[in-house]
N, C-alpha and C positions, 0 to 999 in steps of 0.2 A: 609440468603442464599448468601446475597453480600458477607459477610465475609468468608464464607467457601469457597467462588470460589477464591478469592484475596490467602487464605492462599494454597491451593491445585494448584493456577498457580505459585506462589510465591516458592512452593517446587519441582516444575517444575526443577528450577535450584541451586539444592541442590540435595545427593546424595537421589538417587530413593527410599529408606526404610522411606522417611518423608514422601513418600503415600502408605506404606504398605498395608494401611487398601482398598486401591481402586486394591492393585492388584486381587482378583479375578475378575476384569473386564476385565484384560489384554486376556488371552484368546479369549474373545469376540470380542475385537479389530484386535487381527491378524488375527481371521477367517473370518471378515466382510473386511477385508482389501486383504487377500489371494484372497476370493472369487471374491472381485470386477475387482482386476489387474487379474485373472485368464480369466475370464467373459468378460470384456471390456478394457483393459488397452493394449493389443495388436492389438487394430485396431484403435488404436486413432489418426495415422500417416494419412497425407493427399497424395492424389496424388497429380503431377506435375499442372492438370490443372485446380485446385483449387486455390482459390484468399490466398494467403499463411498467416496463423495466425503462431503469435509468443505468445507463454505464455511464462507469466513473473511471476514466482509465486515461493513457498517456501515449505518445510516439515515442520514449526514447525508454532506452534498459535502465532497469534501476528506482529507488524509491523518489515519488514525486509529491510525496504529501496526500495520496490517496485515501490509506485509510482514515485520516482525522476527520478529511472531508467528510467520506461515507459515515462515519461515529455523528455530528453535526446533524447531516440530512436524515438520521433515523429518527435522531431525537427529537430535531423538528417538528417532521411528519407524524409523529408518535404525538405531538403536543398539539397537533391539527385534526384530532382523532382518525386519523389514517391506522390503518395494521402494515407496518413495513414487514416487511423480509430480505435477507441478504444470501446469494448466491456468490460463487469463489471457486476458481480454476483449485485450490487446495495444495498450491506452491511447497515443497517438502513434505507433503504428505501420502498416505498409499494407504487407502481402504478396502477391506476382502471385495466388500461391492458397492457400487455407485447406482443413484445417490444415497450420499451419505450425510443424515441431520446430525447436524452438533448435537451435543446434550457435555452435562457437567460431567460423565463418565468416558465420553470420547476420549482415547489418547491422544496426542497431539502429532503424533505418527502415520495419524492415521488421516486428522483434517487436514493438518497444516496451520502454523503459526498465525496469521494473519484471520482465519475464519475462528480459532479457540479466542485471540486476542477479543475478536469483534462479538464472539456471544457473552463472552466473561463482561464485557463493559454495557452491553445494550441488551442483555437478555430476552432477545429478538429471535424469531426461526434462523437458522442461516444455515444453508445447503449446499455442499461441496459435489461437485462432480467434473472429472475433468473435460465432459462434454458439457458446458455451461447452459446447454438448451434444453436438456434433461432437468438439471436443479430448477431452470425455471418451471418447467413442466410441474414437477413436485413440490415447488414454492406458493404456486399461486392459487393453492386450493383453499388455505388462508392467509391470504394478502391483499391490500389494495394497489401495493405499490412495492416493486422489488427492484432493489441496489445492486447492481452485479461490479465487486472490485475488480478492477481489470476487464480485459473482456472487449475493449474497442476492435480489436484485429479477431476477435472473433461472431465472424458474421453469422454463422450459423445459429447465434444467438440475437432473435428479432428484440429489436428495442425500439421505445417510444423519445428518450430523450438521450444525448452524446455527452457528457461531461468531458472536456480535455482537461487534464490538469500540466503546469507544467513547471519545471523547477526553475524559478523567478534568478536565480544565483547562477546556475549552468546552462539553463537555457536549452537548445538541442547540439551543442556541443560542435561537433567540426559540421555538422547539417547531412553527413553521408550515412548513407542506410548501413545494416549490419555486413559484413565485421568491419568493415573500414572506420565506420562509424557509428552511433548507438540510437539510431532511429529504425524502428520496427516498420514505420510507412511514411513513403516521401513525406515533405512538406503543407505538397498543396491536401494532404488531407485534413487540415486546420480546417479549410472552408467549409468542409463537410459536417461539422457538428457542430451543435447547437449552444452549447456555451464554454467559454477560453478563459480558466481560471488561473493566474499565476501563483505560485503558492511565493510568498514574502513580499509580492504586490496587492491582490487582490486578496489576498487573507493570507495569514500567520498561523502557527504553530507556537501556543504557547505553554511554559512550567505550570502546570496547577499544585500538585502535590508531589513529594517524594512519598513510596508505600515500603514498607518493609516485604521482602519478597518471601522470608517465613511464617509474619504474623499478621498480616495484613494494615500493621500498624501505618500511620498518617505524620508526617509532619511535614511544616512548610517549604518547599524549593530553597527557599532564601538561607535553610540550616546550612547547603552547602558552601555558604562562605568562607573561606579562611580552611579550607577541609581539603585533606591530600584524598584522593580518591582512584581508585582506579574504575577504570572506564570500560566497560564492555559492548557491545553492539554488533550483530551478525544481520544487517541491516543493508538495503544498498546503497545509499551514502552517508560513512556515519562524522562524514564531514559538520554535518547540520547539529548533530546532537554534540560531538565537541563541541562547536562553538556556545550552544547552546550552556552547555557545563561552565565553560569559563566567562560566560556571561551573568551567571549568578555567582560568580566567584572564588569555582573549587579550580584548585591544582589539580592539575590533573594528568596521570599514567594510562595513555591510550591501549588498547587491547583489541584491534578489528578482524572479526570472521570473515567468510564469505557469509551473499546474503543468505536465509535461511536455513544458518548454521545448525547442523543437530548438537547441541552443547555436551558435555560429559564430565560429571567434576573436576577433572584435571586439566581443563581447559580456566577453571575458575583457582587455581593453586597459584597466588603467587608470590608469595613466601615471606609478607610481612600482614599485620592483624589491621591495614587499611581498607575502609568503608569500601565495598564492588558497588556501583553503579550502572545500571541496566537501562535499558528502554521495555516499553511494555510487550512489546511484541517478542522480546528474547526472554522475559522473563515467566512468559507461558511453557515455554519446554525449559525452563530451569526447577520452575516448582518441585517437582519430584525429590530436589537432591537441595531444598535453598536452605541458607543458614542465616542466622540472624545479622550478619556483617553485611547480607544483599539486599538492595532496594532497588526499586524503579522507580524513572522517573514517569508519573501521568500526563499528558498535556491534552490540551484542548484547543478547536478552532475558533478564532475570533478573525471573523468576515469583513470587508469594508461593508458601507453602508450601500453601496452600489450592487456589491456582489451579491450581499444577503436578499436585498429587495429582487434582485432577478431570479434568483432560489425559491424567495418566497411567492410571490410571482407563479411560480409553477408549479409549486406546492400547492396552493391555493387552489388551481383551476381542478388538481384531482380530489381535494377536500370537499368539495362543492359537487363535485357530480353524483 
């Protein structure tokens, strides 16, 4: 079954007839899709005096550059004396009950990689629930302003502002809905929201620091020159972060999970004393078992000047109220 998912998202992005055989599904998609935007997708807007959510999220499966963005917009808003908060469907994780706040003793079992990653870096509220209308519920008791990752296809979660993100390199792939293709809502849903950020056009994903994954030690990305590495990332494309590695110039022995892989030492065994190199987001459920030979890489967003002033722009007008 692994194989057949790897070869069916992998044809994702090739022309649409390499899943022929899934199109009689396609009908069922756009009527499940019609019906839902028909049904709930017109009253997802909030009023004025509601604590305002901004979703950050995308049309197609797979990582799009989301969370750097939401890391960015916290830190912004935090620097415009806003009180942010971050809510998260909790992708790989299952807590006794919902909702569920982060805190430093959350297992990550529990929130899911992507909500430990985003409090370990912004030491922010951030509220996992897999009904996203809840966490806002429970978010906005102190907030000014709450970040929901993901979340565009879920309407039941009212929002003040649509962030699309989209991946600038694959774009939305063959353009056909699920399984044929890897878009969650037609196309013309672009028009419906309020800003179209491309991630490698309109802002980047860049190395800041390598960290040691056991001691939280620091040194610069550029160490990886000339360094054999092996490469870890349970990530949904970890296309982006290879290139990324031999872009600062390590060798490098690729090693890819599924996304939100639950890792287990033996998934990290591979049988010579070569540097592991992680992303931050895997290396939240690796902590428990890390050794000194494991680091992650941090990175950060850097915006054009275009995209930041339309961010900031809206930052501003909730600053001010």
């Amino acid at each position: 079954m692994t194989r057949l998912s790897e070869r069916i998202s992998s044809n994702w992005y090739r022309p649409w007839w390499h899943n022929v055989a899934l199109l009689p599904l396609q009908p069922l998609s756009w009527a499940l899709v019609r019906y839902r935007w028909r049904r709930y997708g017109q009253q997802r807007r909030q009023s004025d005096s509601e604590v305002p959510v901004w979703v950050v999220g995308n049309l197609t499966v797979g990582g799009t550059g989301k969370t750097p963005l939401i890391t960015w917009l916290v830190e912004r808003a935090r620097q415009l004396g806003l009180r942010p908060a971050v809510v998260s469907r909790g992708y790989g994780g299952k807590a006794p009950s919902y909702p569920l706040q982060v805190s430093a003793e959350t297992p990550v079992e529990q929130c899911g990689d992507e909500p430990m990653l985003l409090f370990q870096r912004l030491n922010c509220p951030v509220w996992v629930d897999p009904k996203r209308a809840r966490a806002v519920q429970a978010a906005q008791q102190h907030a000014d302003v709450i970040f929901s990752d993901d979340g565009l296809q879920h309407y039941a979660m009212r929002r003040h502002r649509e962030i699309l993100v989209i991946d600038g390199q694959r774009g939305f792939g063959n353009g056909w809905l699920l399984p044929v293709g890897p878009l969650r809502e037609p196309l013309w849903r672009r028009r419906e929201v309020d800003i179209e950020l491309r991630n490698g056009i309109d802002f980047c994903v860049r190395p800041m620091a390598l960290v040691n994954a056991a001691t939280g030690a620091r040194r610069s990305a550029k160490a990886l020159k000339g360094q054999r590495i092996h490469a870890v990332a349970g990530i949904g494309n970890p296309q982006r972060f290879l290139t990324t590695l031999e872009q600062l110039g390590a060798q490098v022995d690729s090693h890819w999970f599924p996304d939100h892989h639950a890792f287990k030492p033996a998934d990290l065994e591979f049988g010579d004393p070569s540097p592991i190199v992680m992303t931050e987001k895997d290396w939240v459920k690796i902590r428990p078992f890390a050794s000194r030979r494991m680091w992650y890489l941090q990175v950060g967003t850097v915006l054009t000047d275009a995209a930041r002033d339309r961010l900031e722009t809206e930052l501003l007008k909730l600053a001010e109220q």
